[in-house]
VEXMARVO-948642 format. One record per residue: residue number from 1; residue in three letters; z, y, x of N, C-alpha, C, CB in turn. Coordinates in steps of 0.1 Angstrom, whole numbers, plus 5000, padded with zeros to 4 digits. Glycine has a CB too. Layout:
% residues N
<NUM, "ALA", <Z, Y, X>, <Z, Y, X>, <Z, Y, X>, <Z, Y, X>>;
...
END
This chain:
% residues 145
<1, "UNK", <6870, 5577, 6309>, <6882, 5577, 6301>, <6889, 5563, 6303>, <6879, 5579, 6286>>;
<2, "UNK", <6903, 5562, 6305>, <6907, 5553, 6305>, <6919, 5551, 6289>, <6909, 5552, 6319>>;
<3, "UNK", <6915, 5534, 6291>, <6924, 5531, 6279>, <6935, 5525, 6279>, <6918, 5525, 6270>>;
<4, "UNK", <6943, 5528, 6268>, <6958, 5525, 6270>, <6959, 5512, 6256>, <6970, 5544, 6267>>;
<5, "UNK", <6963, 5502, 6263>, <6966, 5492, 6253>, <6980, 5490, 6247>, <6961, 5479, 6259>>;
<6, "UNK", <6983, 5493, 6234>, <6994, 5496, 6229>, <6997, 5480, 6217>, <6993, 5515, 6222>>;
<7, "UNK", <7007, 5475, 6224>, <7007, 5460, 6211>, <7014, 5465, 6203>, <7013, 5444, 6215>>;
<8, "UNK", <7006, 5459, 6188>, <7015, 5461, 6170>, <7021, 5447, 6166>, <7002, 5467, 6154>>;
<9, "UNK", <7026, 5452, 6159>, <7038, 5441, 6153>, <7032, 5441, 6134>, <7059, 5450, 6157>>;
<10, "UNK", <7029, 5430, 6128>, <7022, 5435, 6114>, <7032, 5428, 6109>, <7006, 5430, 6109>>;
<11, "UNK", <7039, 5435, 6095>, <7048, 5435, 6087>, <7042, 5433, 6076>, <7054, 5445, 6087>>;
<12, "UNK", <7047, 5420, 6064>, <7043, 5419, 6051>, <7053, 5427, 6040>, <7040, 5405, 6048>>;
<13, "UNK", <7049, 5438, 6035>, <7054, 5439, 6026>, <7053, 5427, 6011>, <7051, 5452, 6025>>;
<14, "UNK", <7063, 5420, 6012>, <7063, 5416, 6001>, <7052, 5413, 5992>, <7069, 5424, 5996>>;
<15, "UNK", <7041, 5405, 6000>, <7026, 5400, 5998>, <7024, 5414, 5990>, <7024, 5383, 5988>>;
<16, "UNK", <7027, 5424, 5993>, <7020, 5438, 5985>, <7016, 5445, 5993>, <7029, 5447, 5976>>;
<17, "UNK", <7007, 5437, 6007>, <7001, 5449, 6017>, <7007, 5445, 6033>, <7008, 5467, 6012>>;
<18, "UNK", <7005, 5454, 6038>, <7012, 5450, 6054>, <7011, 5465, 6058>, <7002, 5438, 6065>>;
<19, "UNK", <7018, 5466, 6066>, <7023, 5476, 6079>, <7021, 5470, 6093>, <7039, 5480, 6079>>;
<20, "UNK", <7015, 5483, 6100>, <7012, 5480, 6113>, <7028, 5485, 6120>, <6999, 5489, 6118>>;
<21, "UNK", <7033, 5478, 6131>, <7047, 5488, 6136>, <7041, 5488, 6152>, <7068, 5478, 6134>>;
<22, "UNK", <7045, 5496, 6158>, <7044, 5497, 6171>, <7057, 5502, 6178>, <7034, 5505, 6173>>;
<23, "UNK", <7057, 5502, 6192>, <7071, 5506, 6203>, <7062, 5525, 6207>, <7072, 5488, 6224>>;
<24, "UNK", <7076, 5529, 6205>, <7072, 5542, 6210>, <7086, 5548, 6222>, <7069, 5553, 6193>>;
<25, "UNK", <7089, 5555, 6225>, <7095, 5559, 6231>, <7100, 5577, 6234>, <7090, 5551, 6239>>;
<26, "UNK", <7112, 5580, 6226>, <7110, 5593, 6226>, <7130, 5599, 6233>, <7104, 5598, 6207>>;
<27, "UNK", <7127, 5609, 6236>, <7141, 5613, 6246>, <7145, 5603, 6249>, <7153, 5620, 6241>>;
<28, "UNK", <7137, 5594, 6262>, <7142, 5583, 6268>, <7145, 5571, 6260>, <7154, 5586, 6275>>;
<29, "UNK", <7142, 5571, 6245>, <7145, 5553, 6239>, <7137, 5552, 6234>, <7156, 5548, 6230>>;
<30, "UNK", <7136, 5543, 6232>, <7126, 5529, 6226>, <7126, 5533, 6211>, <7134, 5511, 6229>>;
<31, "UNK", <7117, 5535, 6199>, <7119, 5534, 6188>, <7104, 5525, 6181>, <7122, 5548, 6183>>;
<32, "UNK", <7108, 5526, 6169>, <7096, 5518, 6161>, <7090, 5528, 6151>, <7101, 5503, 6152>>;
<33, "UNK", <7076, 5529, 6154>, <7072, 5537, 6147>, <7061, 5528, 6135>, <7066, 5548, 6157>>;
<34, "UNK", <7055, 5535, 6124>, <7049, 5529, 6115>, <7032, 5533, 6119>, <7055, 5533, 6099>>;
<35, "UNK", <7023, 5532, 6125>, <7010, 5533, 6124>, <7004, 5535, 6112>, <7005, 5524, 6129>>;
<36, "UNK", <6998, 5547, 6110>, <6996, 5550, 6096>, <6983, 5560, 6099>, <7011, 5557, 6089>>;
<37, "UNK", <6973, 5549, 6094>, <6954, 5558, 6095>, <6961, 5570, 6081>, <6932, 5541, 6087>>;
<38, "UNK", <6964, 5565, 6075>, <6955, 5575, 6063>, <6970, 5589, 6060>, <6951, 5561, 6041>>;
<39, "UNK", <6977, 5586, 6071>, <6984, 5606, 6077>, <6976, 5607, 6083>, <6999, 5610, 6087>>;
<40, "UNK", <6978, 5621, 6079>, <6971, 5635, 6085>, <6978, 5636, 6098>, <6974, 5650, 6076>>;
<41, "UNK", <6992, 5633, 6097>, <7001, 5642, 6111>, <7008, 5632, 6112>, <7010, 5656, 6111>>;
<42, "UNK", <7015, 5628, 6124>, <7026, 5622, 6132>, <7040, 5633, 6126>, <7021, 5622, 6151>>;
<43, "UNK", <7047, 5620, 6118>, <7056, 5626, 6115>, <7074, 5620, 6126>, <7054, 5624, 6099>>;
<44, "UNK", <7083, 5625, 6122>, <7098, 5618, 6130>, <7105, 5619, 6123>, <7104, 5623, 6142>>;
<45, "UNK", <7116, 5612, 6125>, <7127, 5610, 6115>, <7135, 5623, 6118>, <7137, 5595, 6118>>;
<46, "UNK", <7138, 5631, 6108>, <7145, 5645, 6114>, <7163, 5642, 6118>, <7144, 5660, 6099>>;
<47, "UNK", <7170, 5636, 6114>, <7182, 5630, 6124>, <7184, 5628, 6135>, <7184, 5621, 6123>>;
<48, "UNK", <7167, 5625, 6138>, <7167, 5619, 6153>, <7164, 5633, 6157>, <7155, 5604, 6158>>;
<49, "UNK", <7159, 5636, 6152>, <7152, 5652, 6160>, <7163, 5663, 6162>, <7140, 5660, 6149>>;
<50, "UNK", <7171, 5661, 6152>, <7184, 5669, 6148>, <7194, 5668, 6157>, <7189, 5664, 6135>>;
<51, "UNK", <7195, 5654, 6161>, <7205, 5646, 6172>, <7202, 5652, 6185>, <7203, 5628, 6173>>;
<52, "UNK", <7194, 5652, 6189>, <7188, 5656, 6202>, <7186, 5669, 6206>, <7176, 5652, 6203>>;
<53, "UNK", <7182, 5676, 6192>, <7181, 5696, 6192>, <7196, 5696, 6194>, <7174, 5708, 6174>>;
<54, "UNK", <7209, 5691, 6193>, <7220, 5695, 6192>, <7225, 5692, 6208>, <7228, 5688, 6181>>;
<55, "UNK", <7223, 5680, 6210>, <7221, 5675, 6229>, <7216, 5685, 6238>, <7209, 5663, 6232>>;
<56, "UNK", <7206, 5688, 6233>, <7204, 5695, 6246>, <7195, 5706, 6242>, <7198, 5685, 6258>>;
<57, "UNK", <7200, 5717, 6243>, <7194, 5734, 6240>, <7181, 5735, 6243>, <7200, 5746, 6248>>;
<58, "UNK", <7179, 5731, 6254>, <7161, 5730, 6259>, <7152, 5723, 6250>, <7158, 5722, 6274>>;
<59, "UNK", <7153, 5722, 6240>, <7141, 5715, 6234>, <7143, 5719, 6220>, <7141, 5697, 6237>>;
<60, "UNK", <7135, 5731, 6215>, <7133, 5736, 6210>, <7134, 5730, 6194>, <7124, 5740, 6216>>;
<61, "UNK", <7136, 5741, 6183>, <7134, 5735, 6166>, <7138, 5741, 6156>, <7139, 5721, 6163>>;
<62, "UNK", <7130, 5741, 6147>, <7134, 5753, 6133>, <7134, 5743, 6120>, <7121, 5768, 6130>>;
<63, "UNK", <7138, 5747, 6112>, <7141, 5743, 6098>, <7130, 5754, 6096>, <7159, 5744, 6091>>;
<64, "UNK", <7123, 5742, 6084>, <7112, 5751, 6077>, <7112, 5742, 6062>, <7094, 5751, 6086>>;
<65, "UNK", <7110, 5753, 6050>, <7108, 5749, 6037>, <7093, 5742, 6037>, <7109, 5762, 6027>>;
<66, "UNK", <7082, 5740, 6044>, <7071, 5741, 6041>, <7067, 5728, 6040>, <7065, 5750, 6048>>;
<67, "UNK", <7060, 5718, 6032>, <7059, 5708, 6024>, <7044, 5705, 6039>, <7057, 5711, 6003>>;
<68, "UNK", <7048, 5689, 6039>, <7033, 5683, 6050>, <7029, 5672, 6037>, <7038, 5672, 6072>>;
<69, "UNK", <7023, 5669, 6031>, <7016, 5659, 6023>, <7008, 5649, 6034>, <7005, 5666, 6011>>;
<70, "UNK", <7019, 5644, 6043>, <7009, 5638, 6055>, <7011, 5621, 6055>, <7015, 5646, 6074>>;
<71, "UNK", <7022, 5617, 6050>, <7026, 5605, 6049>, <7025, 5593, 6034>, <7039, 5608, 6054>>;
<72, "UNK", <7029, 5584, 6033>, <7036, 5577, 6022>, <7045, 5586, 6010>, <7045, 5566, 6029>>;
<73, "UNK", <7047, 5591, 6013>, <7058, 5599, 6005>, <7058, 5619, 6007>, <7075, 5591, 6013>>;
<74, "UNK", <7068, 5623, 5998>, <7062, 5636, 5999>, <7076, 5644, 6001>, <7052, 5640, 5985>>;
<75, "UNK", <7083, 5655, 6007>, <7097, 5660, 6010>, <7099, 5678, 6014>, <7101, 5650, 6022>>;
<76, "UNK", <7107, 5684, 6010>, <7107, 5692, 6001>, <7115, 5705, 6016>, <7117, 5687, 5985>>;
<77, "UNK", <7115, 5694, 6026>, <7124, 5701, 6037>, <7119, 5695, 6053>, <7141, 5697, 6034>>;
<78, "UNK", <7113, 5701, 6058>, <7109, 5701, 6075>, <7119, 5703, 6086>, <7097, 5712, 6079>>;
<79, "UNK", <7111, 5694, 6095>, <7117, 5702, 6114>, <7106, 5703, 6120>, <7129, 5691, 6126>>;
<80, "UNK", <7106, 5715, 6127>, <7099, 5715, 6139>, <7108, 5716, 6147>, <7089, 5724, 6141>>;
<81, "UNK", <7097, 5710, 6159>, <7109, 5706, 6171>, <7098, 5703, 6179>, <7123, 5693, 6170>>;
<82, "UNK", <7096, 5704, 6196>, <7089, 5702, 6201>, <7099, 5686, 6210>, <7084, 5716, 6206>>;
<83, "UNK", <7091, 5676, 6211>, <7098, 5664, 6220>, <7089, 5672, 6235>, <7092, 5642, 6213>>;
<84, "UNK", <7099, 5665, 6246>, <7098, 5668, 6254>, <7082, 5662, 6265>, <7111, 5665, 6257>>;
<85, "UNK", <7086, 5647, 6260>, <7079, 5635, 6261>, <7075, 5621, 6253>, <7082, 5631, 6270>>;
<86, "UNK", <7066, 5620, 6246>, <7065, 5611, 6234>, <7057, 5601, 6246>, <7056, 5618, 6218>>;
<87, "UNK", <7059, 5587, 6247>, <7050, 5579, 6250>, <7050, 5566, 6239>, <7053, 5575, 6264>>;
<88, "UNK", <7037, 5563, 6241>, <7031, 5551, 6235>, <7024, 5543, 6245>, <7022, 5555, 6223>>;
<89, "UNK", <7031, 5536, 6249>, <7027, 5526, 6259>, <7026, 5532, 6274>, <7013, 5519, 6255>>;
<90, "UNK", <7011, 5533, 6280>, <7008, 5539, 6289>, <7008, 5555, 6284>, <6996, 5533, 6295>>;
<91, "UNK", <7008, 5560, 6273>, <7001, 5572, 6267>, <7012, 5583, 6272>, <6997, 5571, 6249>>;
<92, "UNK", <7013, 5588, 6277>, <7024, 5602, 6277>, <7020, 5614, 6273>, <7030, 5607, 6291>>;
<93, "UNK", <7023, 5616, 6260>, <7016, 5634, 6254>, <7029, 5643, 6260>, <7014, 5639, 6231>>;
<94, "UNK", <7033, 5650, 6263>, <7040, 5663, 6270>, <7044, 5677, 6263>, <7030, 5667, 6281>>;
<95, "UNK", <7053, 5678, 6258>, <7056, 5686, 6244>, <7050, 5691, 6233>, <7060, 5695, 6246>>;
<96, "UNK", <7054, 5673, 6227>, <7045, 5675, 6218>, <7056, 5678, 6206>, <7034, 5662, 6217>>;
<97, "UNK", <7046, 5689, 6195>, <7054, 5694, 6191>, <7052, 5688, 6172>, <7053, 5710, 6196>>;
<98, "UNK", <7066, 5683, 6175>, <7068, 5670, 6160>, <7075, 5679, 6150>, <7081, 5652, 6163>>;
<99, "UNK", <7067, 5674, 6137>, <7075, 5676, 6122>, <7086, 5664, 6123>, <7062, 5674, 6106>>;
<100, "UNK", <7099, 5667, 6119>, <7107, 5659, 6115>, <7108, 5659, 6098>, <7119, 5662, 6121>>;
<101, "UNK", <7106, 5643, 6092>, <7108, 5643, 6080>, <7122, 5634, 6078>, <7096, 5639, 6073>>;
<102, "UNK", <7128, 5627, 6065>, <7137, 5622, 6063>, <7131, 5613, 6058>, <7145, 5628, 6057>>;
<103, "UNK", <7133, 5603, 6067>, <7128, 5589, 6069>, <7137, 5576, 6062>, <7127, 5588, 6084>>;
<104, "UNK", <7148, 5582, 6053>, <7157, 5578, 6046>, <7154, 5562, 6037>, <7160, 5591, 6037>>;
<105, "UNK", <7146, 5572, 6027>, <7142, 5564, 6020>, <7133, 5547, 6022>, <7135, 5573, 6015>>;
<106, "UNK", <7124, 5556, 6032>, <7114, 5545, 6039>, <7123, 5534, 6043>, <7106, 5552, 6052>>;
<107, "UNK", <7131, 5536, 6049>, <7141, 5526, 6058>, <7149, 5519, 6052>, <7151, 5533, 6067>>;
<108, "UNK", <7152, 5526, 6038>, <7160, 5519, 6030>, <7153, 5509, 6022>, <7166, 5528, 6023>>;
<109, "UNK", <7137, 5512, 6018>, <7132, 5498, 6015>, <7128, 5490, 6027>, <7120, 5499, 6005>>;
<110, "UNK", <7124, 5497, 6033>, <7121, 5484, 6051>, <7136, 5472, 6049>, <7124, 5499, 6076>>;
<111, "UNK", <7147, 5481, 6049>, <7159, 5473, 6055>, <7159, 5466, 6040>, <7176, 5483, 6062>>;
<112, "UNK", <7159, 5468, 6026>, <7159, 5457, 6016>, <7148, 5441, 6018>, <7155, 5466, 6000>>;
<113, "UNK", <7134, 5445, 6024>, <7129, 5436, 6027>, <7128, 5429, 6040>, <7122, 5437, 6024>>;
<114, "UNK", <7141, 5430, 6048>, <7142, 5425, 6061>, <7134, 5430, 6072>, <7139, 5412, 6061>>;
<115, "UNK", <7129, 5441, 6070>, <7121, 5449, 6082>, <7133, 5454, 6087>, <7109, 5462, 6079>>;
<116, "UNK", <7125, 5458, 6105>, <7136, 5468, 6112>, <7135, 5483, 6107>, <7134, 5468, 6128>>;
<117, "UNK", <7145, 5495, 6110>, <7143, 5510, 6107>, <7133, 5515, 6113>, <7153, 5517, 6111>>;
<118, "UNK", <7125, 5523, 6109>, <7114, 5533, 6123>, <7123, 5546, 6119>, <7089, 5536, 6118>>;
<119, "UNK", <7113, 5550, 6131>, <7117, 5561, 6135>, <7104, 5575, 6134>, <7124, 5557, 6148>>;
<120, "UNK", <7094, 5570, 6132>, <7084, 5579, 6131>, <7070, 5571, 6123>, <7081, 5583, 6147>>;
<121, "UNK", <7059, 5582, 6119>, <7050, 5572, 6120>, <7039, 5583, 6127>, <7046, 5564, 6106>>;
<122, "UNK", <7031, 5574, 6133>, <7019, 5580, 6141>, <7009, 5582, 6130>, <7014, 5569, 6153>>;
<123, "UNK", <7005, 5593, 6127>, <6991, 5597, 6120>, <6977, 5600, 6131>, <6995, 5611, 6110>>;
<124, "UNK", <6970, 5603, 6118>, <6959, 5606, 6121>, <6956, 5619, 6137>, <6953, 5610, 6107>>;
<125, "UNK", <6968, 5629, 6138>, <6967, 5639, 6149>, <6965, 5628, 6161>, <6984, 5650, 6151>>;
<126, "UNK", <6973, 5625, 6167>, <6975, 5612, 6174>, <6962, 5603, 6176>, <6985, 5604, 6167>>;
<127, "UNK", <6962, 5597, 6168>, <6949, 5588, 6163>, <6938, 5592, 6170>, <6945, 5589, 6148>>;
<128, "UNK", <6934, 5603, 6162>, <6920, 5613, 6164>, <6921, 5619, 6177>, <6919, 5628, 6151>>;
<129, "UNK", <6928, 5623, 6182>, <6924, 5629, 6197>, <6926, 5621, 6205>, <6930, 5640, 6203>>;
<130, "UNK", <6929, 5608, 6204>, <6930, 5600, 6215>, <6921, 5586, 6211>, <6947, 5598, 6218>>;
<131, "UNK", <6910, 5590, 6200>, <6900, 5577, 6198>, <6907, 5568, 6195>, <6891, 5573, 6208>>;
<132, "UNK", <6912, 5566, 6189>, <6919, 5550, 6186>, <6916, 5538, 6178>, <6928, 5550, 6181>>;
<133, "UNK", <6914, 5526, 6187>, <6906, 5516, 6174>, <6919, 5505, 6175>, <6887, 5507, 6179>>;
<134, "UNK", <6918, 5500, 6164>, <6929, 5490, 6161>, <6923, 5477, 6157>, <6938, 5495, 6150>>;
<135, "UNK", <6925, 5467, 6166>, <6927, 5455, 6166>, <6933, 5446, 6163>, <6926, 5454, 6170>>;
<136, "UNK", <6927, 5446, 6146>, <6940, 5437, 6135>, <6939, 5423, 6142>, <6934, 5433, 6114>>;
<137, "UNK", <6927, 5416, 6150>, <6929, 5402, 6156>, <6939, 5398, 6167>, <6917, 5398, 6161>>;
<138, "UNK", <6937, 5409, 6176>, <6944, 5412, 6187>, <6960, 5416, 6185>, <6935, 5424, 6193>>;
<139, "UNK", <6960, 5422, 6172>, <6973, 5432, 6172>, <6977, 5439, 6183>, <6985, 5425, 6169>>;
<140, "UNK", <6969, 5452, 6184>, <6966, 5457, 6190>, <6959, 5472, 6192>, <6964, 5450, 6191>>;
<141, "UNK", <6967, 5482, 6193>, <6958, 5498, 6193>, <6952, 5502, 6210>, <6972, 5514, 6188>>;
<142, "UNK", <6941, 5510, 6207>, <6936, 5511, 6218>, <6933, 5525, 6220>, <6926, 5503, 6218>>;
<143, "UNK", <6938, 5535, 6225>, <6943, 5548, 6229>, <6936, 5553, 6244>, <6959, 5548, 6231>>;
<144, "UNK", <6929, 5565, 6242>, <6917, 5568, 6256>, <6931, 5582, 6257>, <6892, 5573, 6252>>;
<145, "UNK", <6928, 5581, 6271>, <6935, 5592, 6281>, <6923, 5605, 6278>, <6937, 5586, 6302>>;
END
């Protein structure tokens, strides 16, 4: 197995904790995603998902009522949508198929305490099949092919 070294960026909330951020890359751009052990699922900002299902017909996505309790926060309205190509560094998963949530809120306290916007956060799906150890010294995730 080989491993993919992915560098984080650690964020203080407001001496009330820290966030891990990482570079991700999805329909060809660059975004920031939040690293997050204790989701269940890799979630996406559904705008972004929304923007892109309207771009281009080939890439699949449905509106669904059905609630994910996977993140920080909890929301009352889904996307599925399959991304074409999600990379994380060296990592390329290959339609992988993302919940879009409304990443509104989140962004709106990031941007009151001088953080940048994300655009996703990576959960545990992610995490767990690709072994991942994180290296708070290093700042640093470590992702097996």
């Amino acid at each position: 197995m080989r491993a993919i070294h992915v560098p984080l960026k650690l964020i203080n909330l407001q001496d009330d904790g820290f966030h891990l951020l990482m570079e991700i890359v999805v329909f060809g751009e660059s975004h920031l995603a939040v690293l997050d052990t204790g989701a269940s699922r890799s979630v996406f900002d559904k705008t972004l998902l929304e923007k892109h299902l309207s771009d281009d017909p080939a890439i699949s996505g449905e509106n669904t009522e059905e609630n994910y309790a996977t993140t920080l926060f909890s929301t009352s309205s889904t996307l599925m949508a399959t991304i074409p190509v999600l990379k994380l560094n060296g990592l390329k998963l290959k339609k992988y198929t993302a919940v879009g949530l409304d990443l509104d809120s989140v962004n709106a306290s990031y941007q009151q305490m001088g953080h940048p916007v994300i655009s996703a956060i990576i959960g545990g799906d992610i995490l767990f099949q690709h072994k991942a150890v994180i290296n708070y010294k290093k700042l640093q995730l470590k992702l097996y092919k």
